[in-house]
ZAZABA-130380 format. One line per field, with one value per residue (C-alpha): residue in one letter; residue number from 0; x, y negated, z negated. Coordinates in nm, 4 decimals, padded with zeros to 6 digits. Layout:
N
resn	[a; ...]
resi	[NUM; ...]
x	[X; ...]
y	[Y; ...]
z	[Z; ...]
END
This chain:
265
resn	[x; x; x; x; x; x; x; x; x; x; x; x; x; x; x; x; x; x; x; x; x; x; x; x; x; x; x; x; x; x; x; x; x; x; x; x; x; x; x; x; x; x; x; x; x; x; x; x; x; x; x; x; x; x; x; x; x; x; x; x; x; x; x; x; x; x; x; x; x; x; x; x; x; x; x; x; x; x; x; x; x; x; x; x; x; x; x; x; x; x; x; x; x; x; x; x; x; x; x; x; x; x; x; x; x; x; x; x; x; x; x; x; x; x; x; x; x; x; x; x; x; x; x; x; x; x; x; x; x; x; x; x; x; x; x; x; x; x; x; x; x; x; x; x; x; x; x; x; x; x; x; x; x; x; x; x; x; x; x; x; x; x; x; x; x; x; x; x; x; x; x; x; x; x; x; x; x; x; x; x; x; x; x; x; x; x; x; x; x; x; x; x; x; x; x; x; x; x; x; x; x; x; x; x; x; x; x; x; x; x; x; x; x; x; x; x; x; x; x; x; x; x; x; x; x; x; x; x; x; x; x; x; x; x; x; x; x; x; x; x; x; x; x; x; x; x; x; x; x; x; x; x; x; x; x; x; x; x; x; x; x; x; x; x; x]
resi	[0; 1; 2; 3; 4; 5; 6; 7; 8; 9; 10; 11; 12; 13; 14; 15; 16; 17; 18; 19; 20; 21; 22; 23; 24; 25; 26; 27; 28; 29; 30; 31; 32; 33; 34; 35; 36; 37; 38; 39; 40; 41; 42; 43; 44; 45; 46; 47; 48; 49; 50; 51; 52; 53; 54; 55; 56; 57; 58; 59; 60; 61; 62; 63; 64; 65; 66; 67; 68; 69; 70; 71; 72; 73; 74; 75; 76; 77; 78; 79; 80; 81; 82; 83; 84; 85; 86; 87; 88; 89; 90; 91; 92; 93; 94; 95; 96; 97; 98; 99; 100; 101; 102; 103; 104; 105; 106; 107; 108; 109; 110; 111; 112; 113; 114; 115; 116; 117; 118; 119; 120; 121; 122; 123; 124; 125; 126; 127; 128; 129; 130; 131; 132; 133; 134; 135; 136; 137; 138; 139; 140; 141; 142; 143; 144; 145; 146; 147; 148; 149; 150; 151; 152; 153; 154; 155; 156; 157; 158; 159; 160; 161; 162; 163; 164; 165; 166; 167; 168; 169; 170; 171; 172; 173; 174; 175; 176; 177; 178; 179; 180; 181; 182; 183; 184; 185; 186; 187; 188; 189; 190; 191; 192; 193; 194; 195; 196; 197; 198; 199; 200; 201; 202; 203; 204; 205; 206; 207; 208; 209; 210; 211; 212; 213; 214; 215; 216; 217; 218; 219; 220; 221; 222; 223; 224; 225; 226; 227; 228; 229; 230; 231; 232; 233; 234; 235; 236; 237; 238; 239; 240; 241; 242; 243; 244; 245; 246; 247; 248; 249; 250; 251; 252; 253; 254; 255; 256; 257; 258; 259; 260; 261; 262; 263; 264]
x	[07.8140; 07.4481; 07.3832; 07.6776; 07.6499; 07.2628; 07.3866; 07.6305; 07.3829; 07.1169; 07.0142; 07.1637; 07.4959; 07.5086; 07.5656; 07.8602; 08.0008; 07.9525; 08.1227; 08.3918; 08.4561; 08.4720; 08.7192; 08.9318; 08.8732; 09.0779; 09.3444; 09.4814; 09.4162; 09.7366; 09.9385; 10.2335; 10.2473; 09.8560; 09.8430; 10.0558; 09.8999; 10.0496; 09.8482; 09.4886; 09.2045; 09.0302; 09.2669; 09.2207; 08.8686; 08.8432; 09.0915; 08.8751; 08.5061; 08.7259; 08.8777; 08.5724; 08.3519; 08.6325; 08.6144; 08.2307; 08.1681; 08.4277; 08.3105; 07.9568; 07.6510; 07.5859; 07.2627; 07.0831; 06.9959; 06.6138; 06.6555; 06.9262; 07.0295; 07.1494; 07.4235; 07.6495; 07.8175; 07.9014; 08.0636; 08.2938; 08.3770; 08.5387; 08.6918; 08.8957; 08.9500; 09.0923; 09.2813; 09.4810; 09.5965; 09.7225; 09.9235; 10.0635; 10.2951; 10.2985; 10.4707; 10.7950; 10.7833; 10.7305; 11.0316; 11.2276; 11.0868; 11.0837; 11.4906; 11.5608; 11.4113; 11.7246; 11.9786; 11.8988; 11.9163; 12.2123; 12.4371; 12.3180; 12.1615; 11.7973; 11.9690; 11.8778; 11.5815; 11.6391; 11.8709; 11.6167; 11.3027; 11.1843; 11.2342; 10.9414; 11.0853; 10.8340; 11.1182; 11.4826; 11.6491; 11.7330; 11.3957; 11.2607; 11.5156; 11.4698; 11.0699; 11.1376; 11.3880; 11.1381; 10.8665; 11.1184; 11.2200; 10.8383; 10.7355; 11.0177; 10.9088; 10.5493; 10.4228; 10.1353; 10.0021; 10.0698; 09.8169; 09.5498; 09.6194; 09.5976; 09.2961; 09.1595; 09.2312; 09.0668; 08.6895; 08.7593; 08.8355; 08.5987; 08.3009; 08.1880; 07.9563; 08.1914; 08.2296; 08.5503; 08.6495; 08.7592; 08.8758; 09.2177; 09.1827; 09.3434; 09.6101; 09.7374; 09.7058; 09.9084; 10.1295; 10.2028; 10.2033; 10.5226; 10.7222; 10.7805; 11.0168; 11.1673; 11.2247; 11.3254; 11.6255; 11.7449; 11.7783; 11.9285; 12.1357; 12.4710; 12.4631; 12.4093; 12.6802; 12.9254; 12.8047; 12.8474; 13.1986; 13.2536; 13.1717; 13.3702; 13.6476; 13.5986; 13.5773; 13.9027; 14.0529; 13.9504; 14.0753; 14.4013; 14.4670; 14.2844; 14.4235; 14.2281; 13.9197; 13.6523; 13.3170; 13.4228; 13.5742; 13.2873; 13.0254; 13.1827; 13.3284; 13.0024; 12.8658; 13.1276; 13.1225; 12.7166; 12.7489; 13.0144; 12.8220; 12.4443; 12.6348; 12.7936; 12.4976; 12.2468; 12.3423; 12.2456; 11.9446; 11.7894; 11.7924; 11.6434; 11.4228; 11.3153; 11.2932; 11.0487; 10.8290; 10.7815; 10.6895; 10.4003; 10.1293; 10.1387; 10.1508; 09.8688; 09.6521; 09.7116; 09.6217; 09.3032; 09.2385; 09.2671; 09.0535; 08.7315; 08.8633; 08.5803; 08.3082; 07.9798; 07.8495]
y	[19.7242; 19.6723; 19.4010; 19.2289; 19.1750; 19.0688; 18.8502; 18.6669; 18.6182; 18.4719; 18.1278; 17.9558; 18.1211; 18.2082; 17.8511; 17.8157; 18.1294; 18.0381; 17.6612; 17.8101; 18.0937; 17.7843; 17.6393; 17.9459; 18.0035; 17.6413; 17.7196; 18.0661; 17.8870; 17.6490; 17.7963; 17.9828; 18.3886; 18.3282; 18.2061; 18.4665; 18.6568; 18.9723; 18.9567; 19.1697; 18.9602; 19.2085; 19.2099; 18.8204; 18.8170; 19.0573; 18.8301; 18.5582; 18.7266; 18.8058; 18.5237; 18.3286; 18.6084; 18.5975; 18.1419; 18.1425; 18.1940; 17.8801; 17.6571; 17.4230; 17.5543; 17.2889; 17.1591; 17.3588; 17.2347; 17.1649; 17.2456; 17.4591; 17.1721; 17.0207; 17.2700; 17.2095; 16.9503; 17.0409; 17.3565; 17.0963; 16.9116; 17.2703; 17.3752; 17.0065; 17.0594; 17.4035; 17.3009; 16.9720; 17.2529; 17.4517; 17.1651; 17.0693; 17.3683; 17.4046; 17.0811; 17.2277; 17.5249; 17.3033; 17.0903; 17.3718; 17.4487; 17.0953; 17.0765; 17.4148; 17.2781; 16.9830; 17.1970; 17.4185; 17.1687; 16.9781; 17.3000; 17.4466; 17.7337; 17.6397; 17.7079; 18.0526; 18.0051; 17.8291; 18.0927; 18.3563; 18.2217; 18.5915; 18.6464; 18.5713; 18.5057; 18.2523; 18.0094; 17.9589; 18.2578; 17.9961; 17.8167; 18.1846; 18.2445; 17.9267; 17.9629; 18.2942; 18.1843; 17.8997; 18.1854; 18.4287; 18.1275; 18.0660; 18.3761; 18.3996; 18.0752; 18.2680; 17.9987; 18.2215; 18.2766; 17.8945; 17.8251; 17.9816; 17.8416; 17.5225; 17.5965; 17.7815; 17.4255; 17.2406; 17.4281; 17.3978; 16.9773; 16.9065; 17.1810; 17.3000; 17.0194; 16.7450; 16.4938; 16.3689; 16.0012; 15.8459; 15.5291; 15.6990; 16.1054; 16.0124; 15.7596; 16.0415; 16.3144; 16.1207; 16.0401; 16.4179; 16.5201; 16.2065; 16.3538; 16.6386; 16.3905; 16.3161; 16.7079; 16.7590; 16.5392; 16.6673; 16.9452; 16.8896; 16.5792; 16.7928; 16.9717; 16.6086; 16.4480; 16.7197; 16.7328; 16.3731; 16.3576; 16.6739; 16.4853; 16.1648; 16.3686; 16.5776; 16.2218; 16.0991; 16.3986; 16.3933; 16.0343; 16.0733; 16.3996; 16.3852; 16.7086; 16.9249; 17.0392; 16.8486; 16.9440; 17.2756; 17.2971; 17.1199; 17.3860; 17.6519; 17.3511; 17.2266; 17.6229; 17.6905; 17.4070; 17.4152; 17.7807; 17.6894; 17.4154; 17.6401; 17.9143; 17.6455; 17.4646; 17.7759; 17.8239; 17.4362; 17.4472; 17.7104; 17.5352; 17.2110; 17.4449; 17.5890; 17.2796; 17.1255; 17.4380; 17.3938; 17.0412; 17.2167; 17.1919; 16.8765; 16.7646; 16.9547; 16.8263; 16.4411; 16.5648; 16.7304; 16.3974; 16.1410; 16.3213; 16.3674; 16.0855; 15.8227; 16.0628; 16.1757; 16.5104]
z	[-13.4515; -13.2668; -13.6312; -13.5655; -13.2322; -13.3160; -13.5890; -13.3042; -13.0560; -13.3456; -13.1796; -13.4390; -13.3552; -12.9911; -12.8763; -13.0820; -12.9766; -12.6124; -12.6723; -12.8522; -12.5859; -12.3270; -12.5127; -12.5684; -12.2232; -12.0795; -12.3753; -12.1483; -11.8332; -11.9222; -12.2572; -12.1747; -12.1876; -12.1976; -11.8472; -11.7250; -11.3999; -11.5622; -11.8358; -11.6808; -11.6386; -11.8067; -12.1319; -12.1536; -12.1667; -12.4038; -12.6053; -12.5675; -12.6500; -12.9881; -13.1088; -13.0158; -13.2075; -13.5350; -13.5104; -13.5045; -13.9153; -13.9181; -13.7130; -13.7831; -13.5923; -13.2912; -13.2250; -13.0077; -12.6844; -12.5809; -12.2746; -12.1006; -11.8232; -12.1464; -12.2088; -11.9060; -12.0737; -12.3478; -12.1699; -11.9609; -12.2870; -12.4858; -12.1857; -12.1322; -12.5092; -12.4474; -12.1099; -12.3442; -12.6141; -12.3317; -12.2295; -12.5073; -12.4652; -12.1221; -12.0246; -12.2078; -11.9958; -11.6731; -11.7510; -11.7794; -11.4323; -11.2793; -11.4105; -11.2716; -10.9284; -10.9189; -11.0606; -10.7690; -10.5298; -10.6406; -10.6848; -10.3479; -10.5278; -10.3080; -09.9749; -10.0171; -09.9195; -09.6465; -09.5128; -09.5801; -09.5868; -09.4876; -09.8667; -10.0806; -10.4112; -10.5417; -10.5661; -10.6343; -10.8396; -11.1034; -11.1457; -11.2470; -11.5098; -11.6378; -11.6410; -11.8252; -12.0510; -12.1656; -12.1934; -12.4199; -12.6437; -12.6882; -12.7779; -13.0545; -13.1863; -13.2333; -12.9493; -12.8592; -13.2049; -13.2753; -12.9759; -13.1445; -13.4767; -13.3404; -13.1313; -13.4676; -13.6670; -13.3733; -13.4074; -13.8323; -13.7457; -13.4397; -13.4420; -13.0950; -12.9511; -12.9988; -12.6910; -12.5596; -12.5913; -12.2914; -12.4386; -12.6090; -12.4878; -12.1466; -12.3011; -12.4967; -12.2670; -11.9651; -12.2215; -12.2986; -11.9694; -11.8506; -12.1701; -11.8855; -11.7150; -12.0306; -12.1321; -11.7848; -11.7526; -12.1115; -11.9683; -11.6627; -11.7499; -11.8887; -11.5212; -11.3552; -11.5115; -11.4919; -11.0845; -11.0154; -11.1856; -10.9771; -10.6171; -10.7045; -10.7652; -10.4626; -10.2804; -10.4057; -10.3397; -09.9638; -09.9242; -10.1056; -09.8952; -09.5432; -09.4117; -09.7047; -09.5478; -09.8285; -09.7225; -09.7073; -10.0568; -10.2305; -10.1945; -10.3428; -10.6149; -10.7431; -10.7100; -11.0021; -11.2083; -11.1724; -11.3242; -11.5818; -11.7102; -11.7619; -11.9117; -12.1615; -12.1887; -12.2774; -12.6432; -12.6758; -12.4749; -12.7216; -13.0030; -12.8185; -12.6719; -13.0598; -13.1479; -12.9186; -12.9150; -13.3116; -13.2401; -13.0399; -13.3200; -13.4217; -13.0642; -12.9931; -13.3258; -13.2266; -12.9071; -12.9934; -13.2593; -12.9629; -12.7396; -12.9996; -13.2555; -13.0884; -12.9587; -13.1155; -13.1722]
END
């Protein structure tokens, strides 16, 4: 154990081990079931010391730095490399969230916490089952092995030491993270439609009969329909859900390719 260890901290291997360690460390910052605060600090650091121990015989020995004001920046360059693979997956999750947050609001679900705001929940009931449905369907796709195959594949393709382009890294990272938009109204646009119809009928309704009572029908109206439509909506939503989360790695590797495609080592 006391060789190995030796052998790891070798100067020609201790600098990769730190880089790579920097860059494990932004990848469970952001990647789902990763980045979870009930995962102990303690566990995911141990994780990471590891992985990073397992990925150094892999990886190309960086040049080591002649002096050690040097090696700040290469630290900041792994760690944005880590926190983009991180993303990659985490933008699903977050649309998931970010449609959960209009359903809410559009079925009346989020006035719950504004008639009990003494209740910290973290959020409306329904963004939480959504955030953990996302996390569930994840971790059956093997999402949090697939993050460290890809982050794995990213130390084999760009050793540690690489710098990040700026010319197309950004492009493509913005671009990743405004596909949450896109994901988002997937996901919410069967409950959207089915809402709107909902109110123009309820609209109708109220002008074709004035003595029903409207606004006091439509809550409990759009309530129903909003829960008819998720529960018939779920069994599709899985399998869009499956399928974007597979999409994961390659997202991440053209992700990864943009960012160090133009920089030097």
């Amino acid at each position: 154990m006391a060789s190995a260890t030796s052998a790891l901290l070798a100067p020609g291997n201790w600098p990769a081990f730190v880089l790579i360690s920097a860059r494990m460390s932004g990848l469970m910052l952001l990647a789902p079931f990763w980045s979870m605060v009930s995962i102990p600090k303690s566990v995911k650091g141990a994780v990471v010391v590891v992985l990073s121990a397992l990925l150094v015989p892999t990886a190309a020995r960086p040049a080591f730095p002649d002096h050690f004001v040097q090696f700040p920046l290469p630290l900041m360059m792994e760690f944005t490399l880590g926190l983009g693979i991180g993303i990659a997956a985490a933008v699903v999750v977050h649309a998931l969230i970010l449609a959960s947050e209009v359903v809410a609001l559009q079925t009346g679900l989020s006035l719950g916490q504004v008639l009990t705001p003494n209740i910290d929940t973290g959020g409306p009931a329904l963004g939480q089952i959504y955030g953990l449905l996302g996390l569930a369907v994840f971790v059956a796709a093997g999402g949090p092995v697939m993050m460290i195959e890809a982050l794995a594949r990213s130390v084999v393709q760009h050793p540690p030491g690489v710098m990040i382009s700026f010319a197309d890294g950004p492009i493509v990272l913005l671009r990743l993270t405004g596909s949450l938009f896109g994901y988002a109204i997937q996901i919410v646009g069967p409950v959207m439609v089915a809402l709107t119809v909902t109110n123009v009928a309820m609209a109708i309704l109220s002008r074709a009969v004035p003595q029903l009572n409207a606004m006091a029908m439509s809550f409990a109206v759009t309530l129903g329909v909003g829960f008819v439509i998720i529960g018939l909506s779920l069994p599709v939503l899985l399998r869009v859900l499956g399928r974007w989360f597979v999409a994961v790695g390659a997202d991440t590797d053209a992700l990864v390719g943009a960012m160090v495609g133009a920089g030097v080592r």
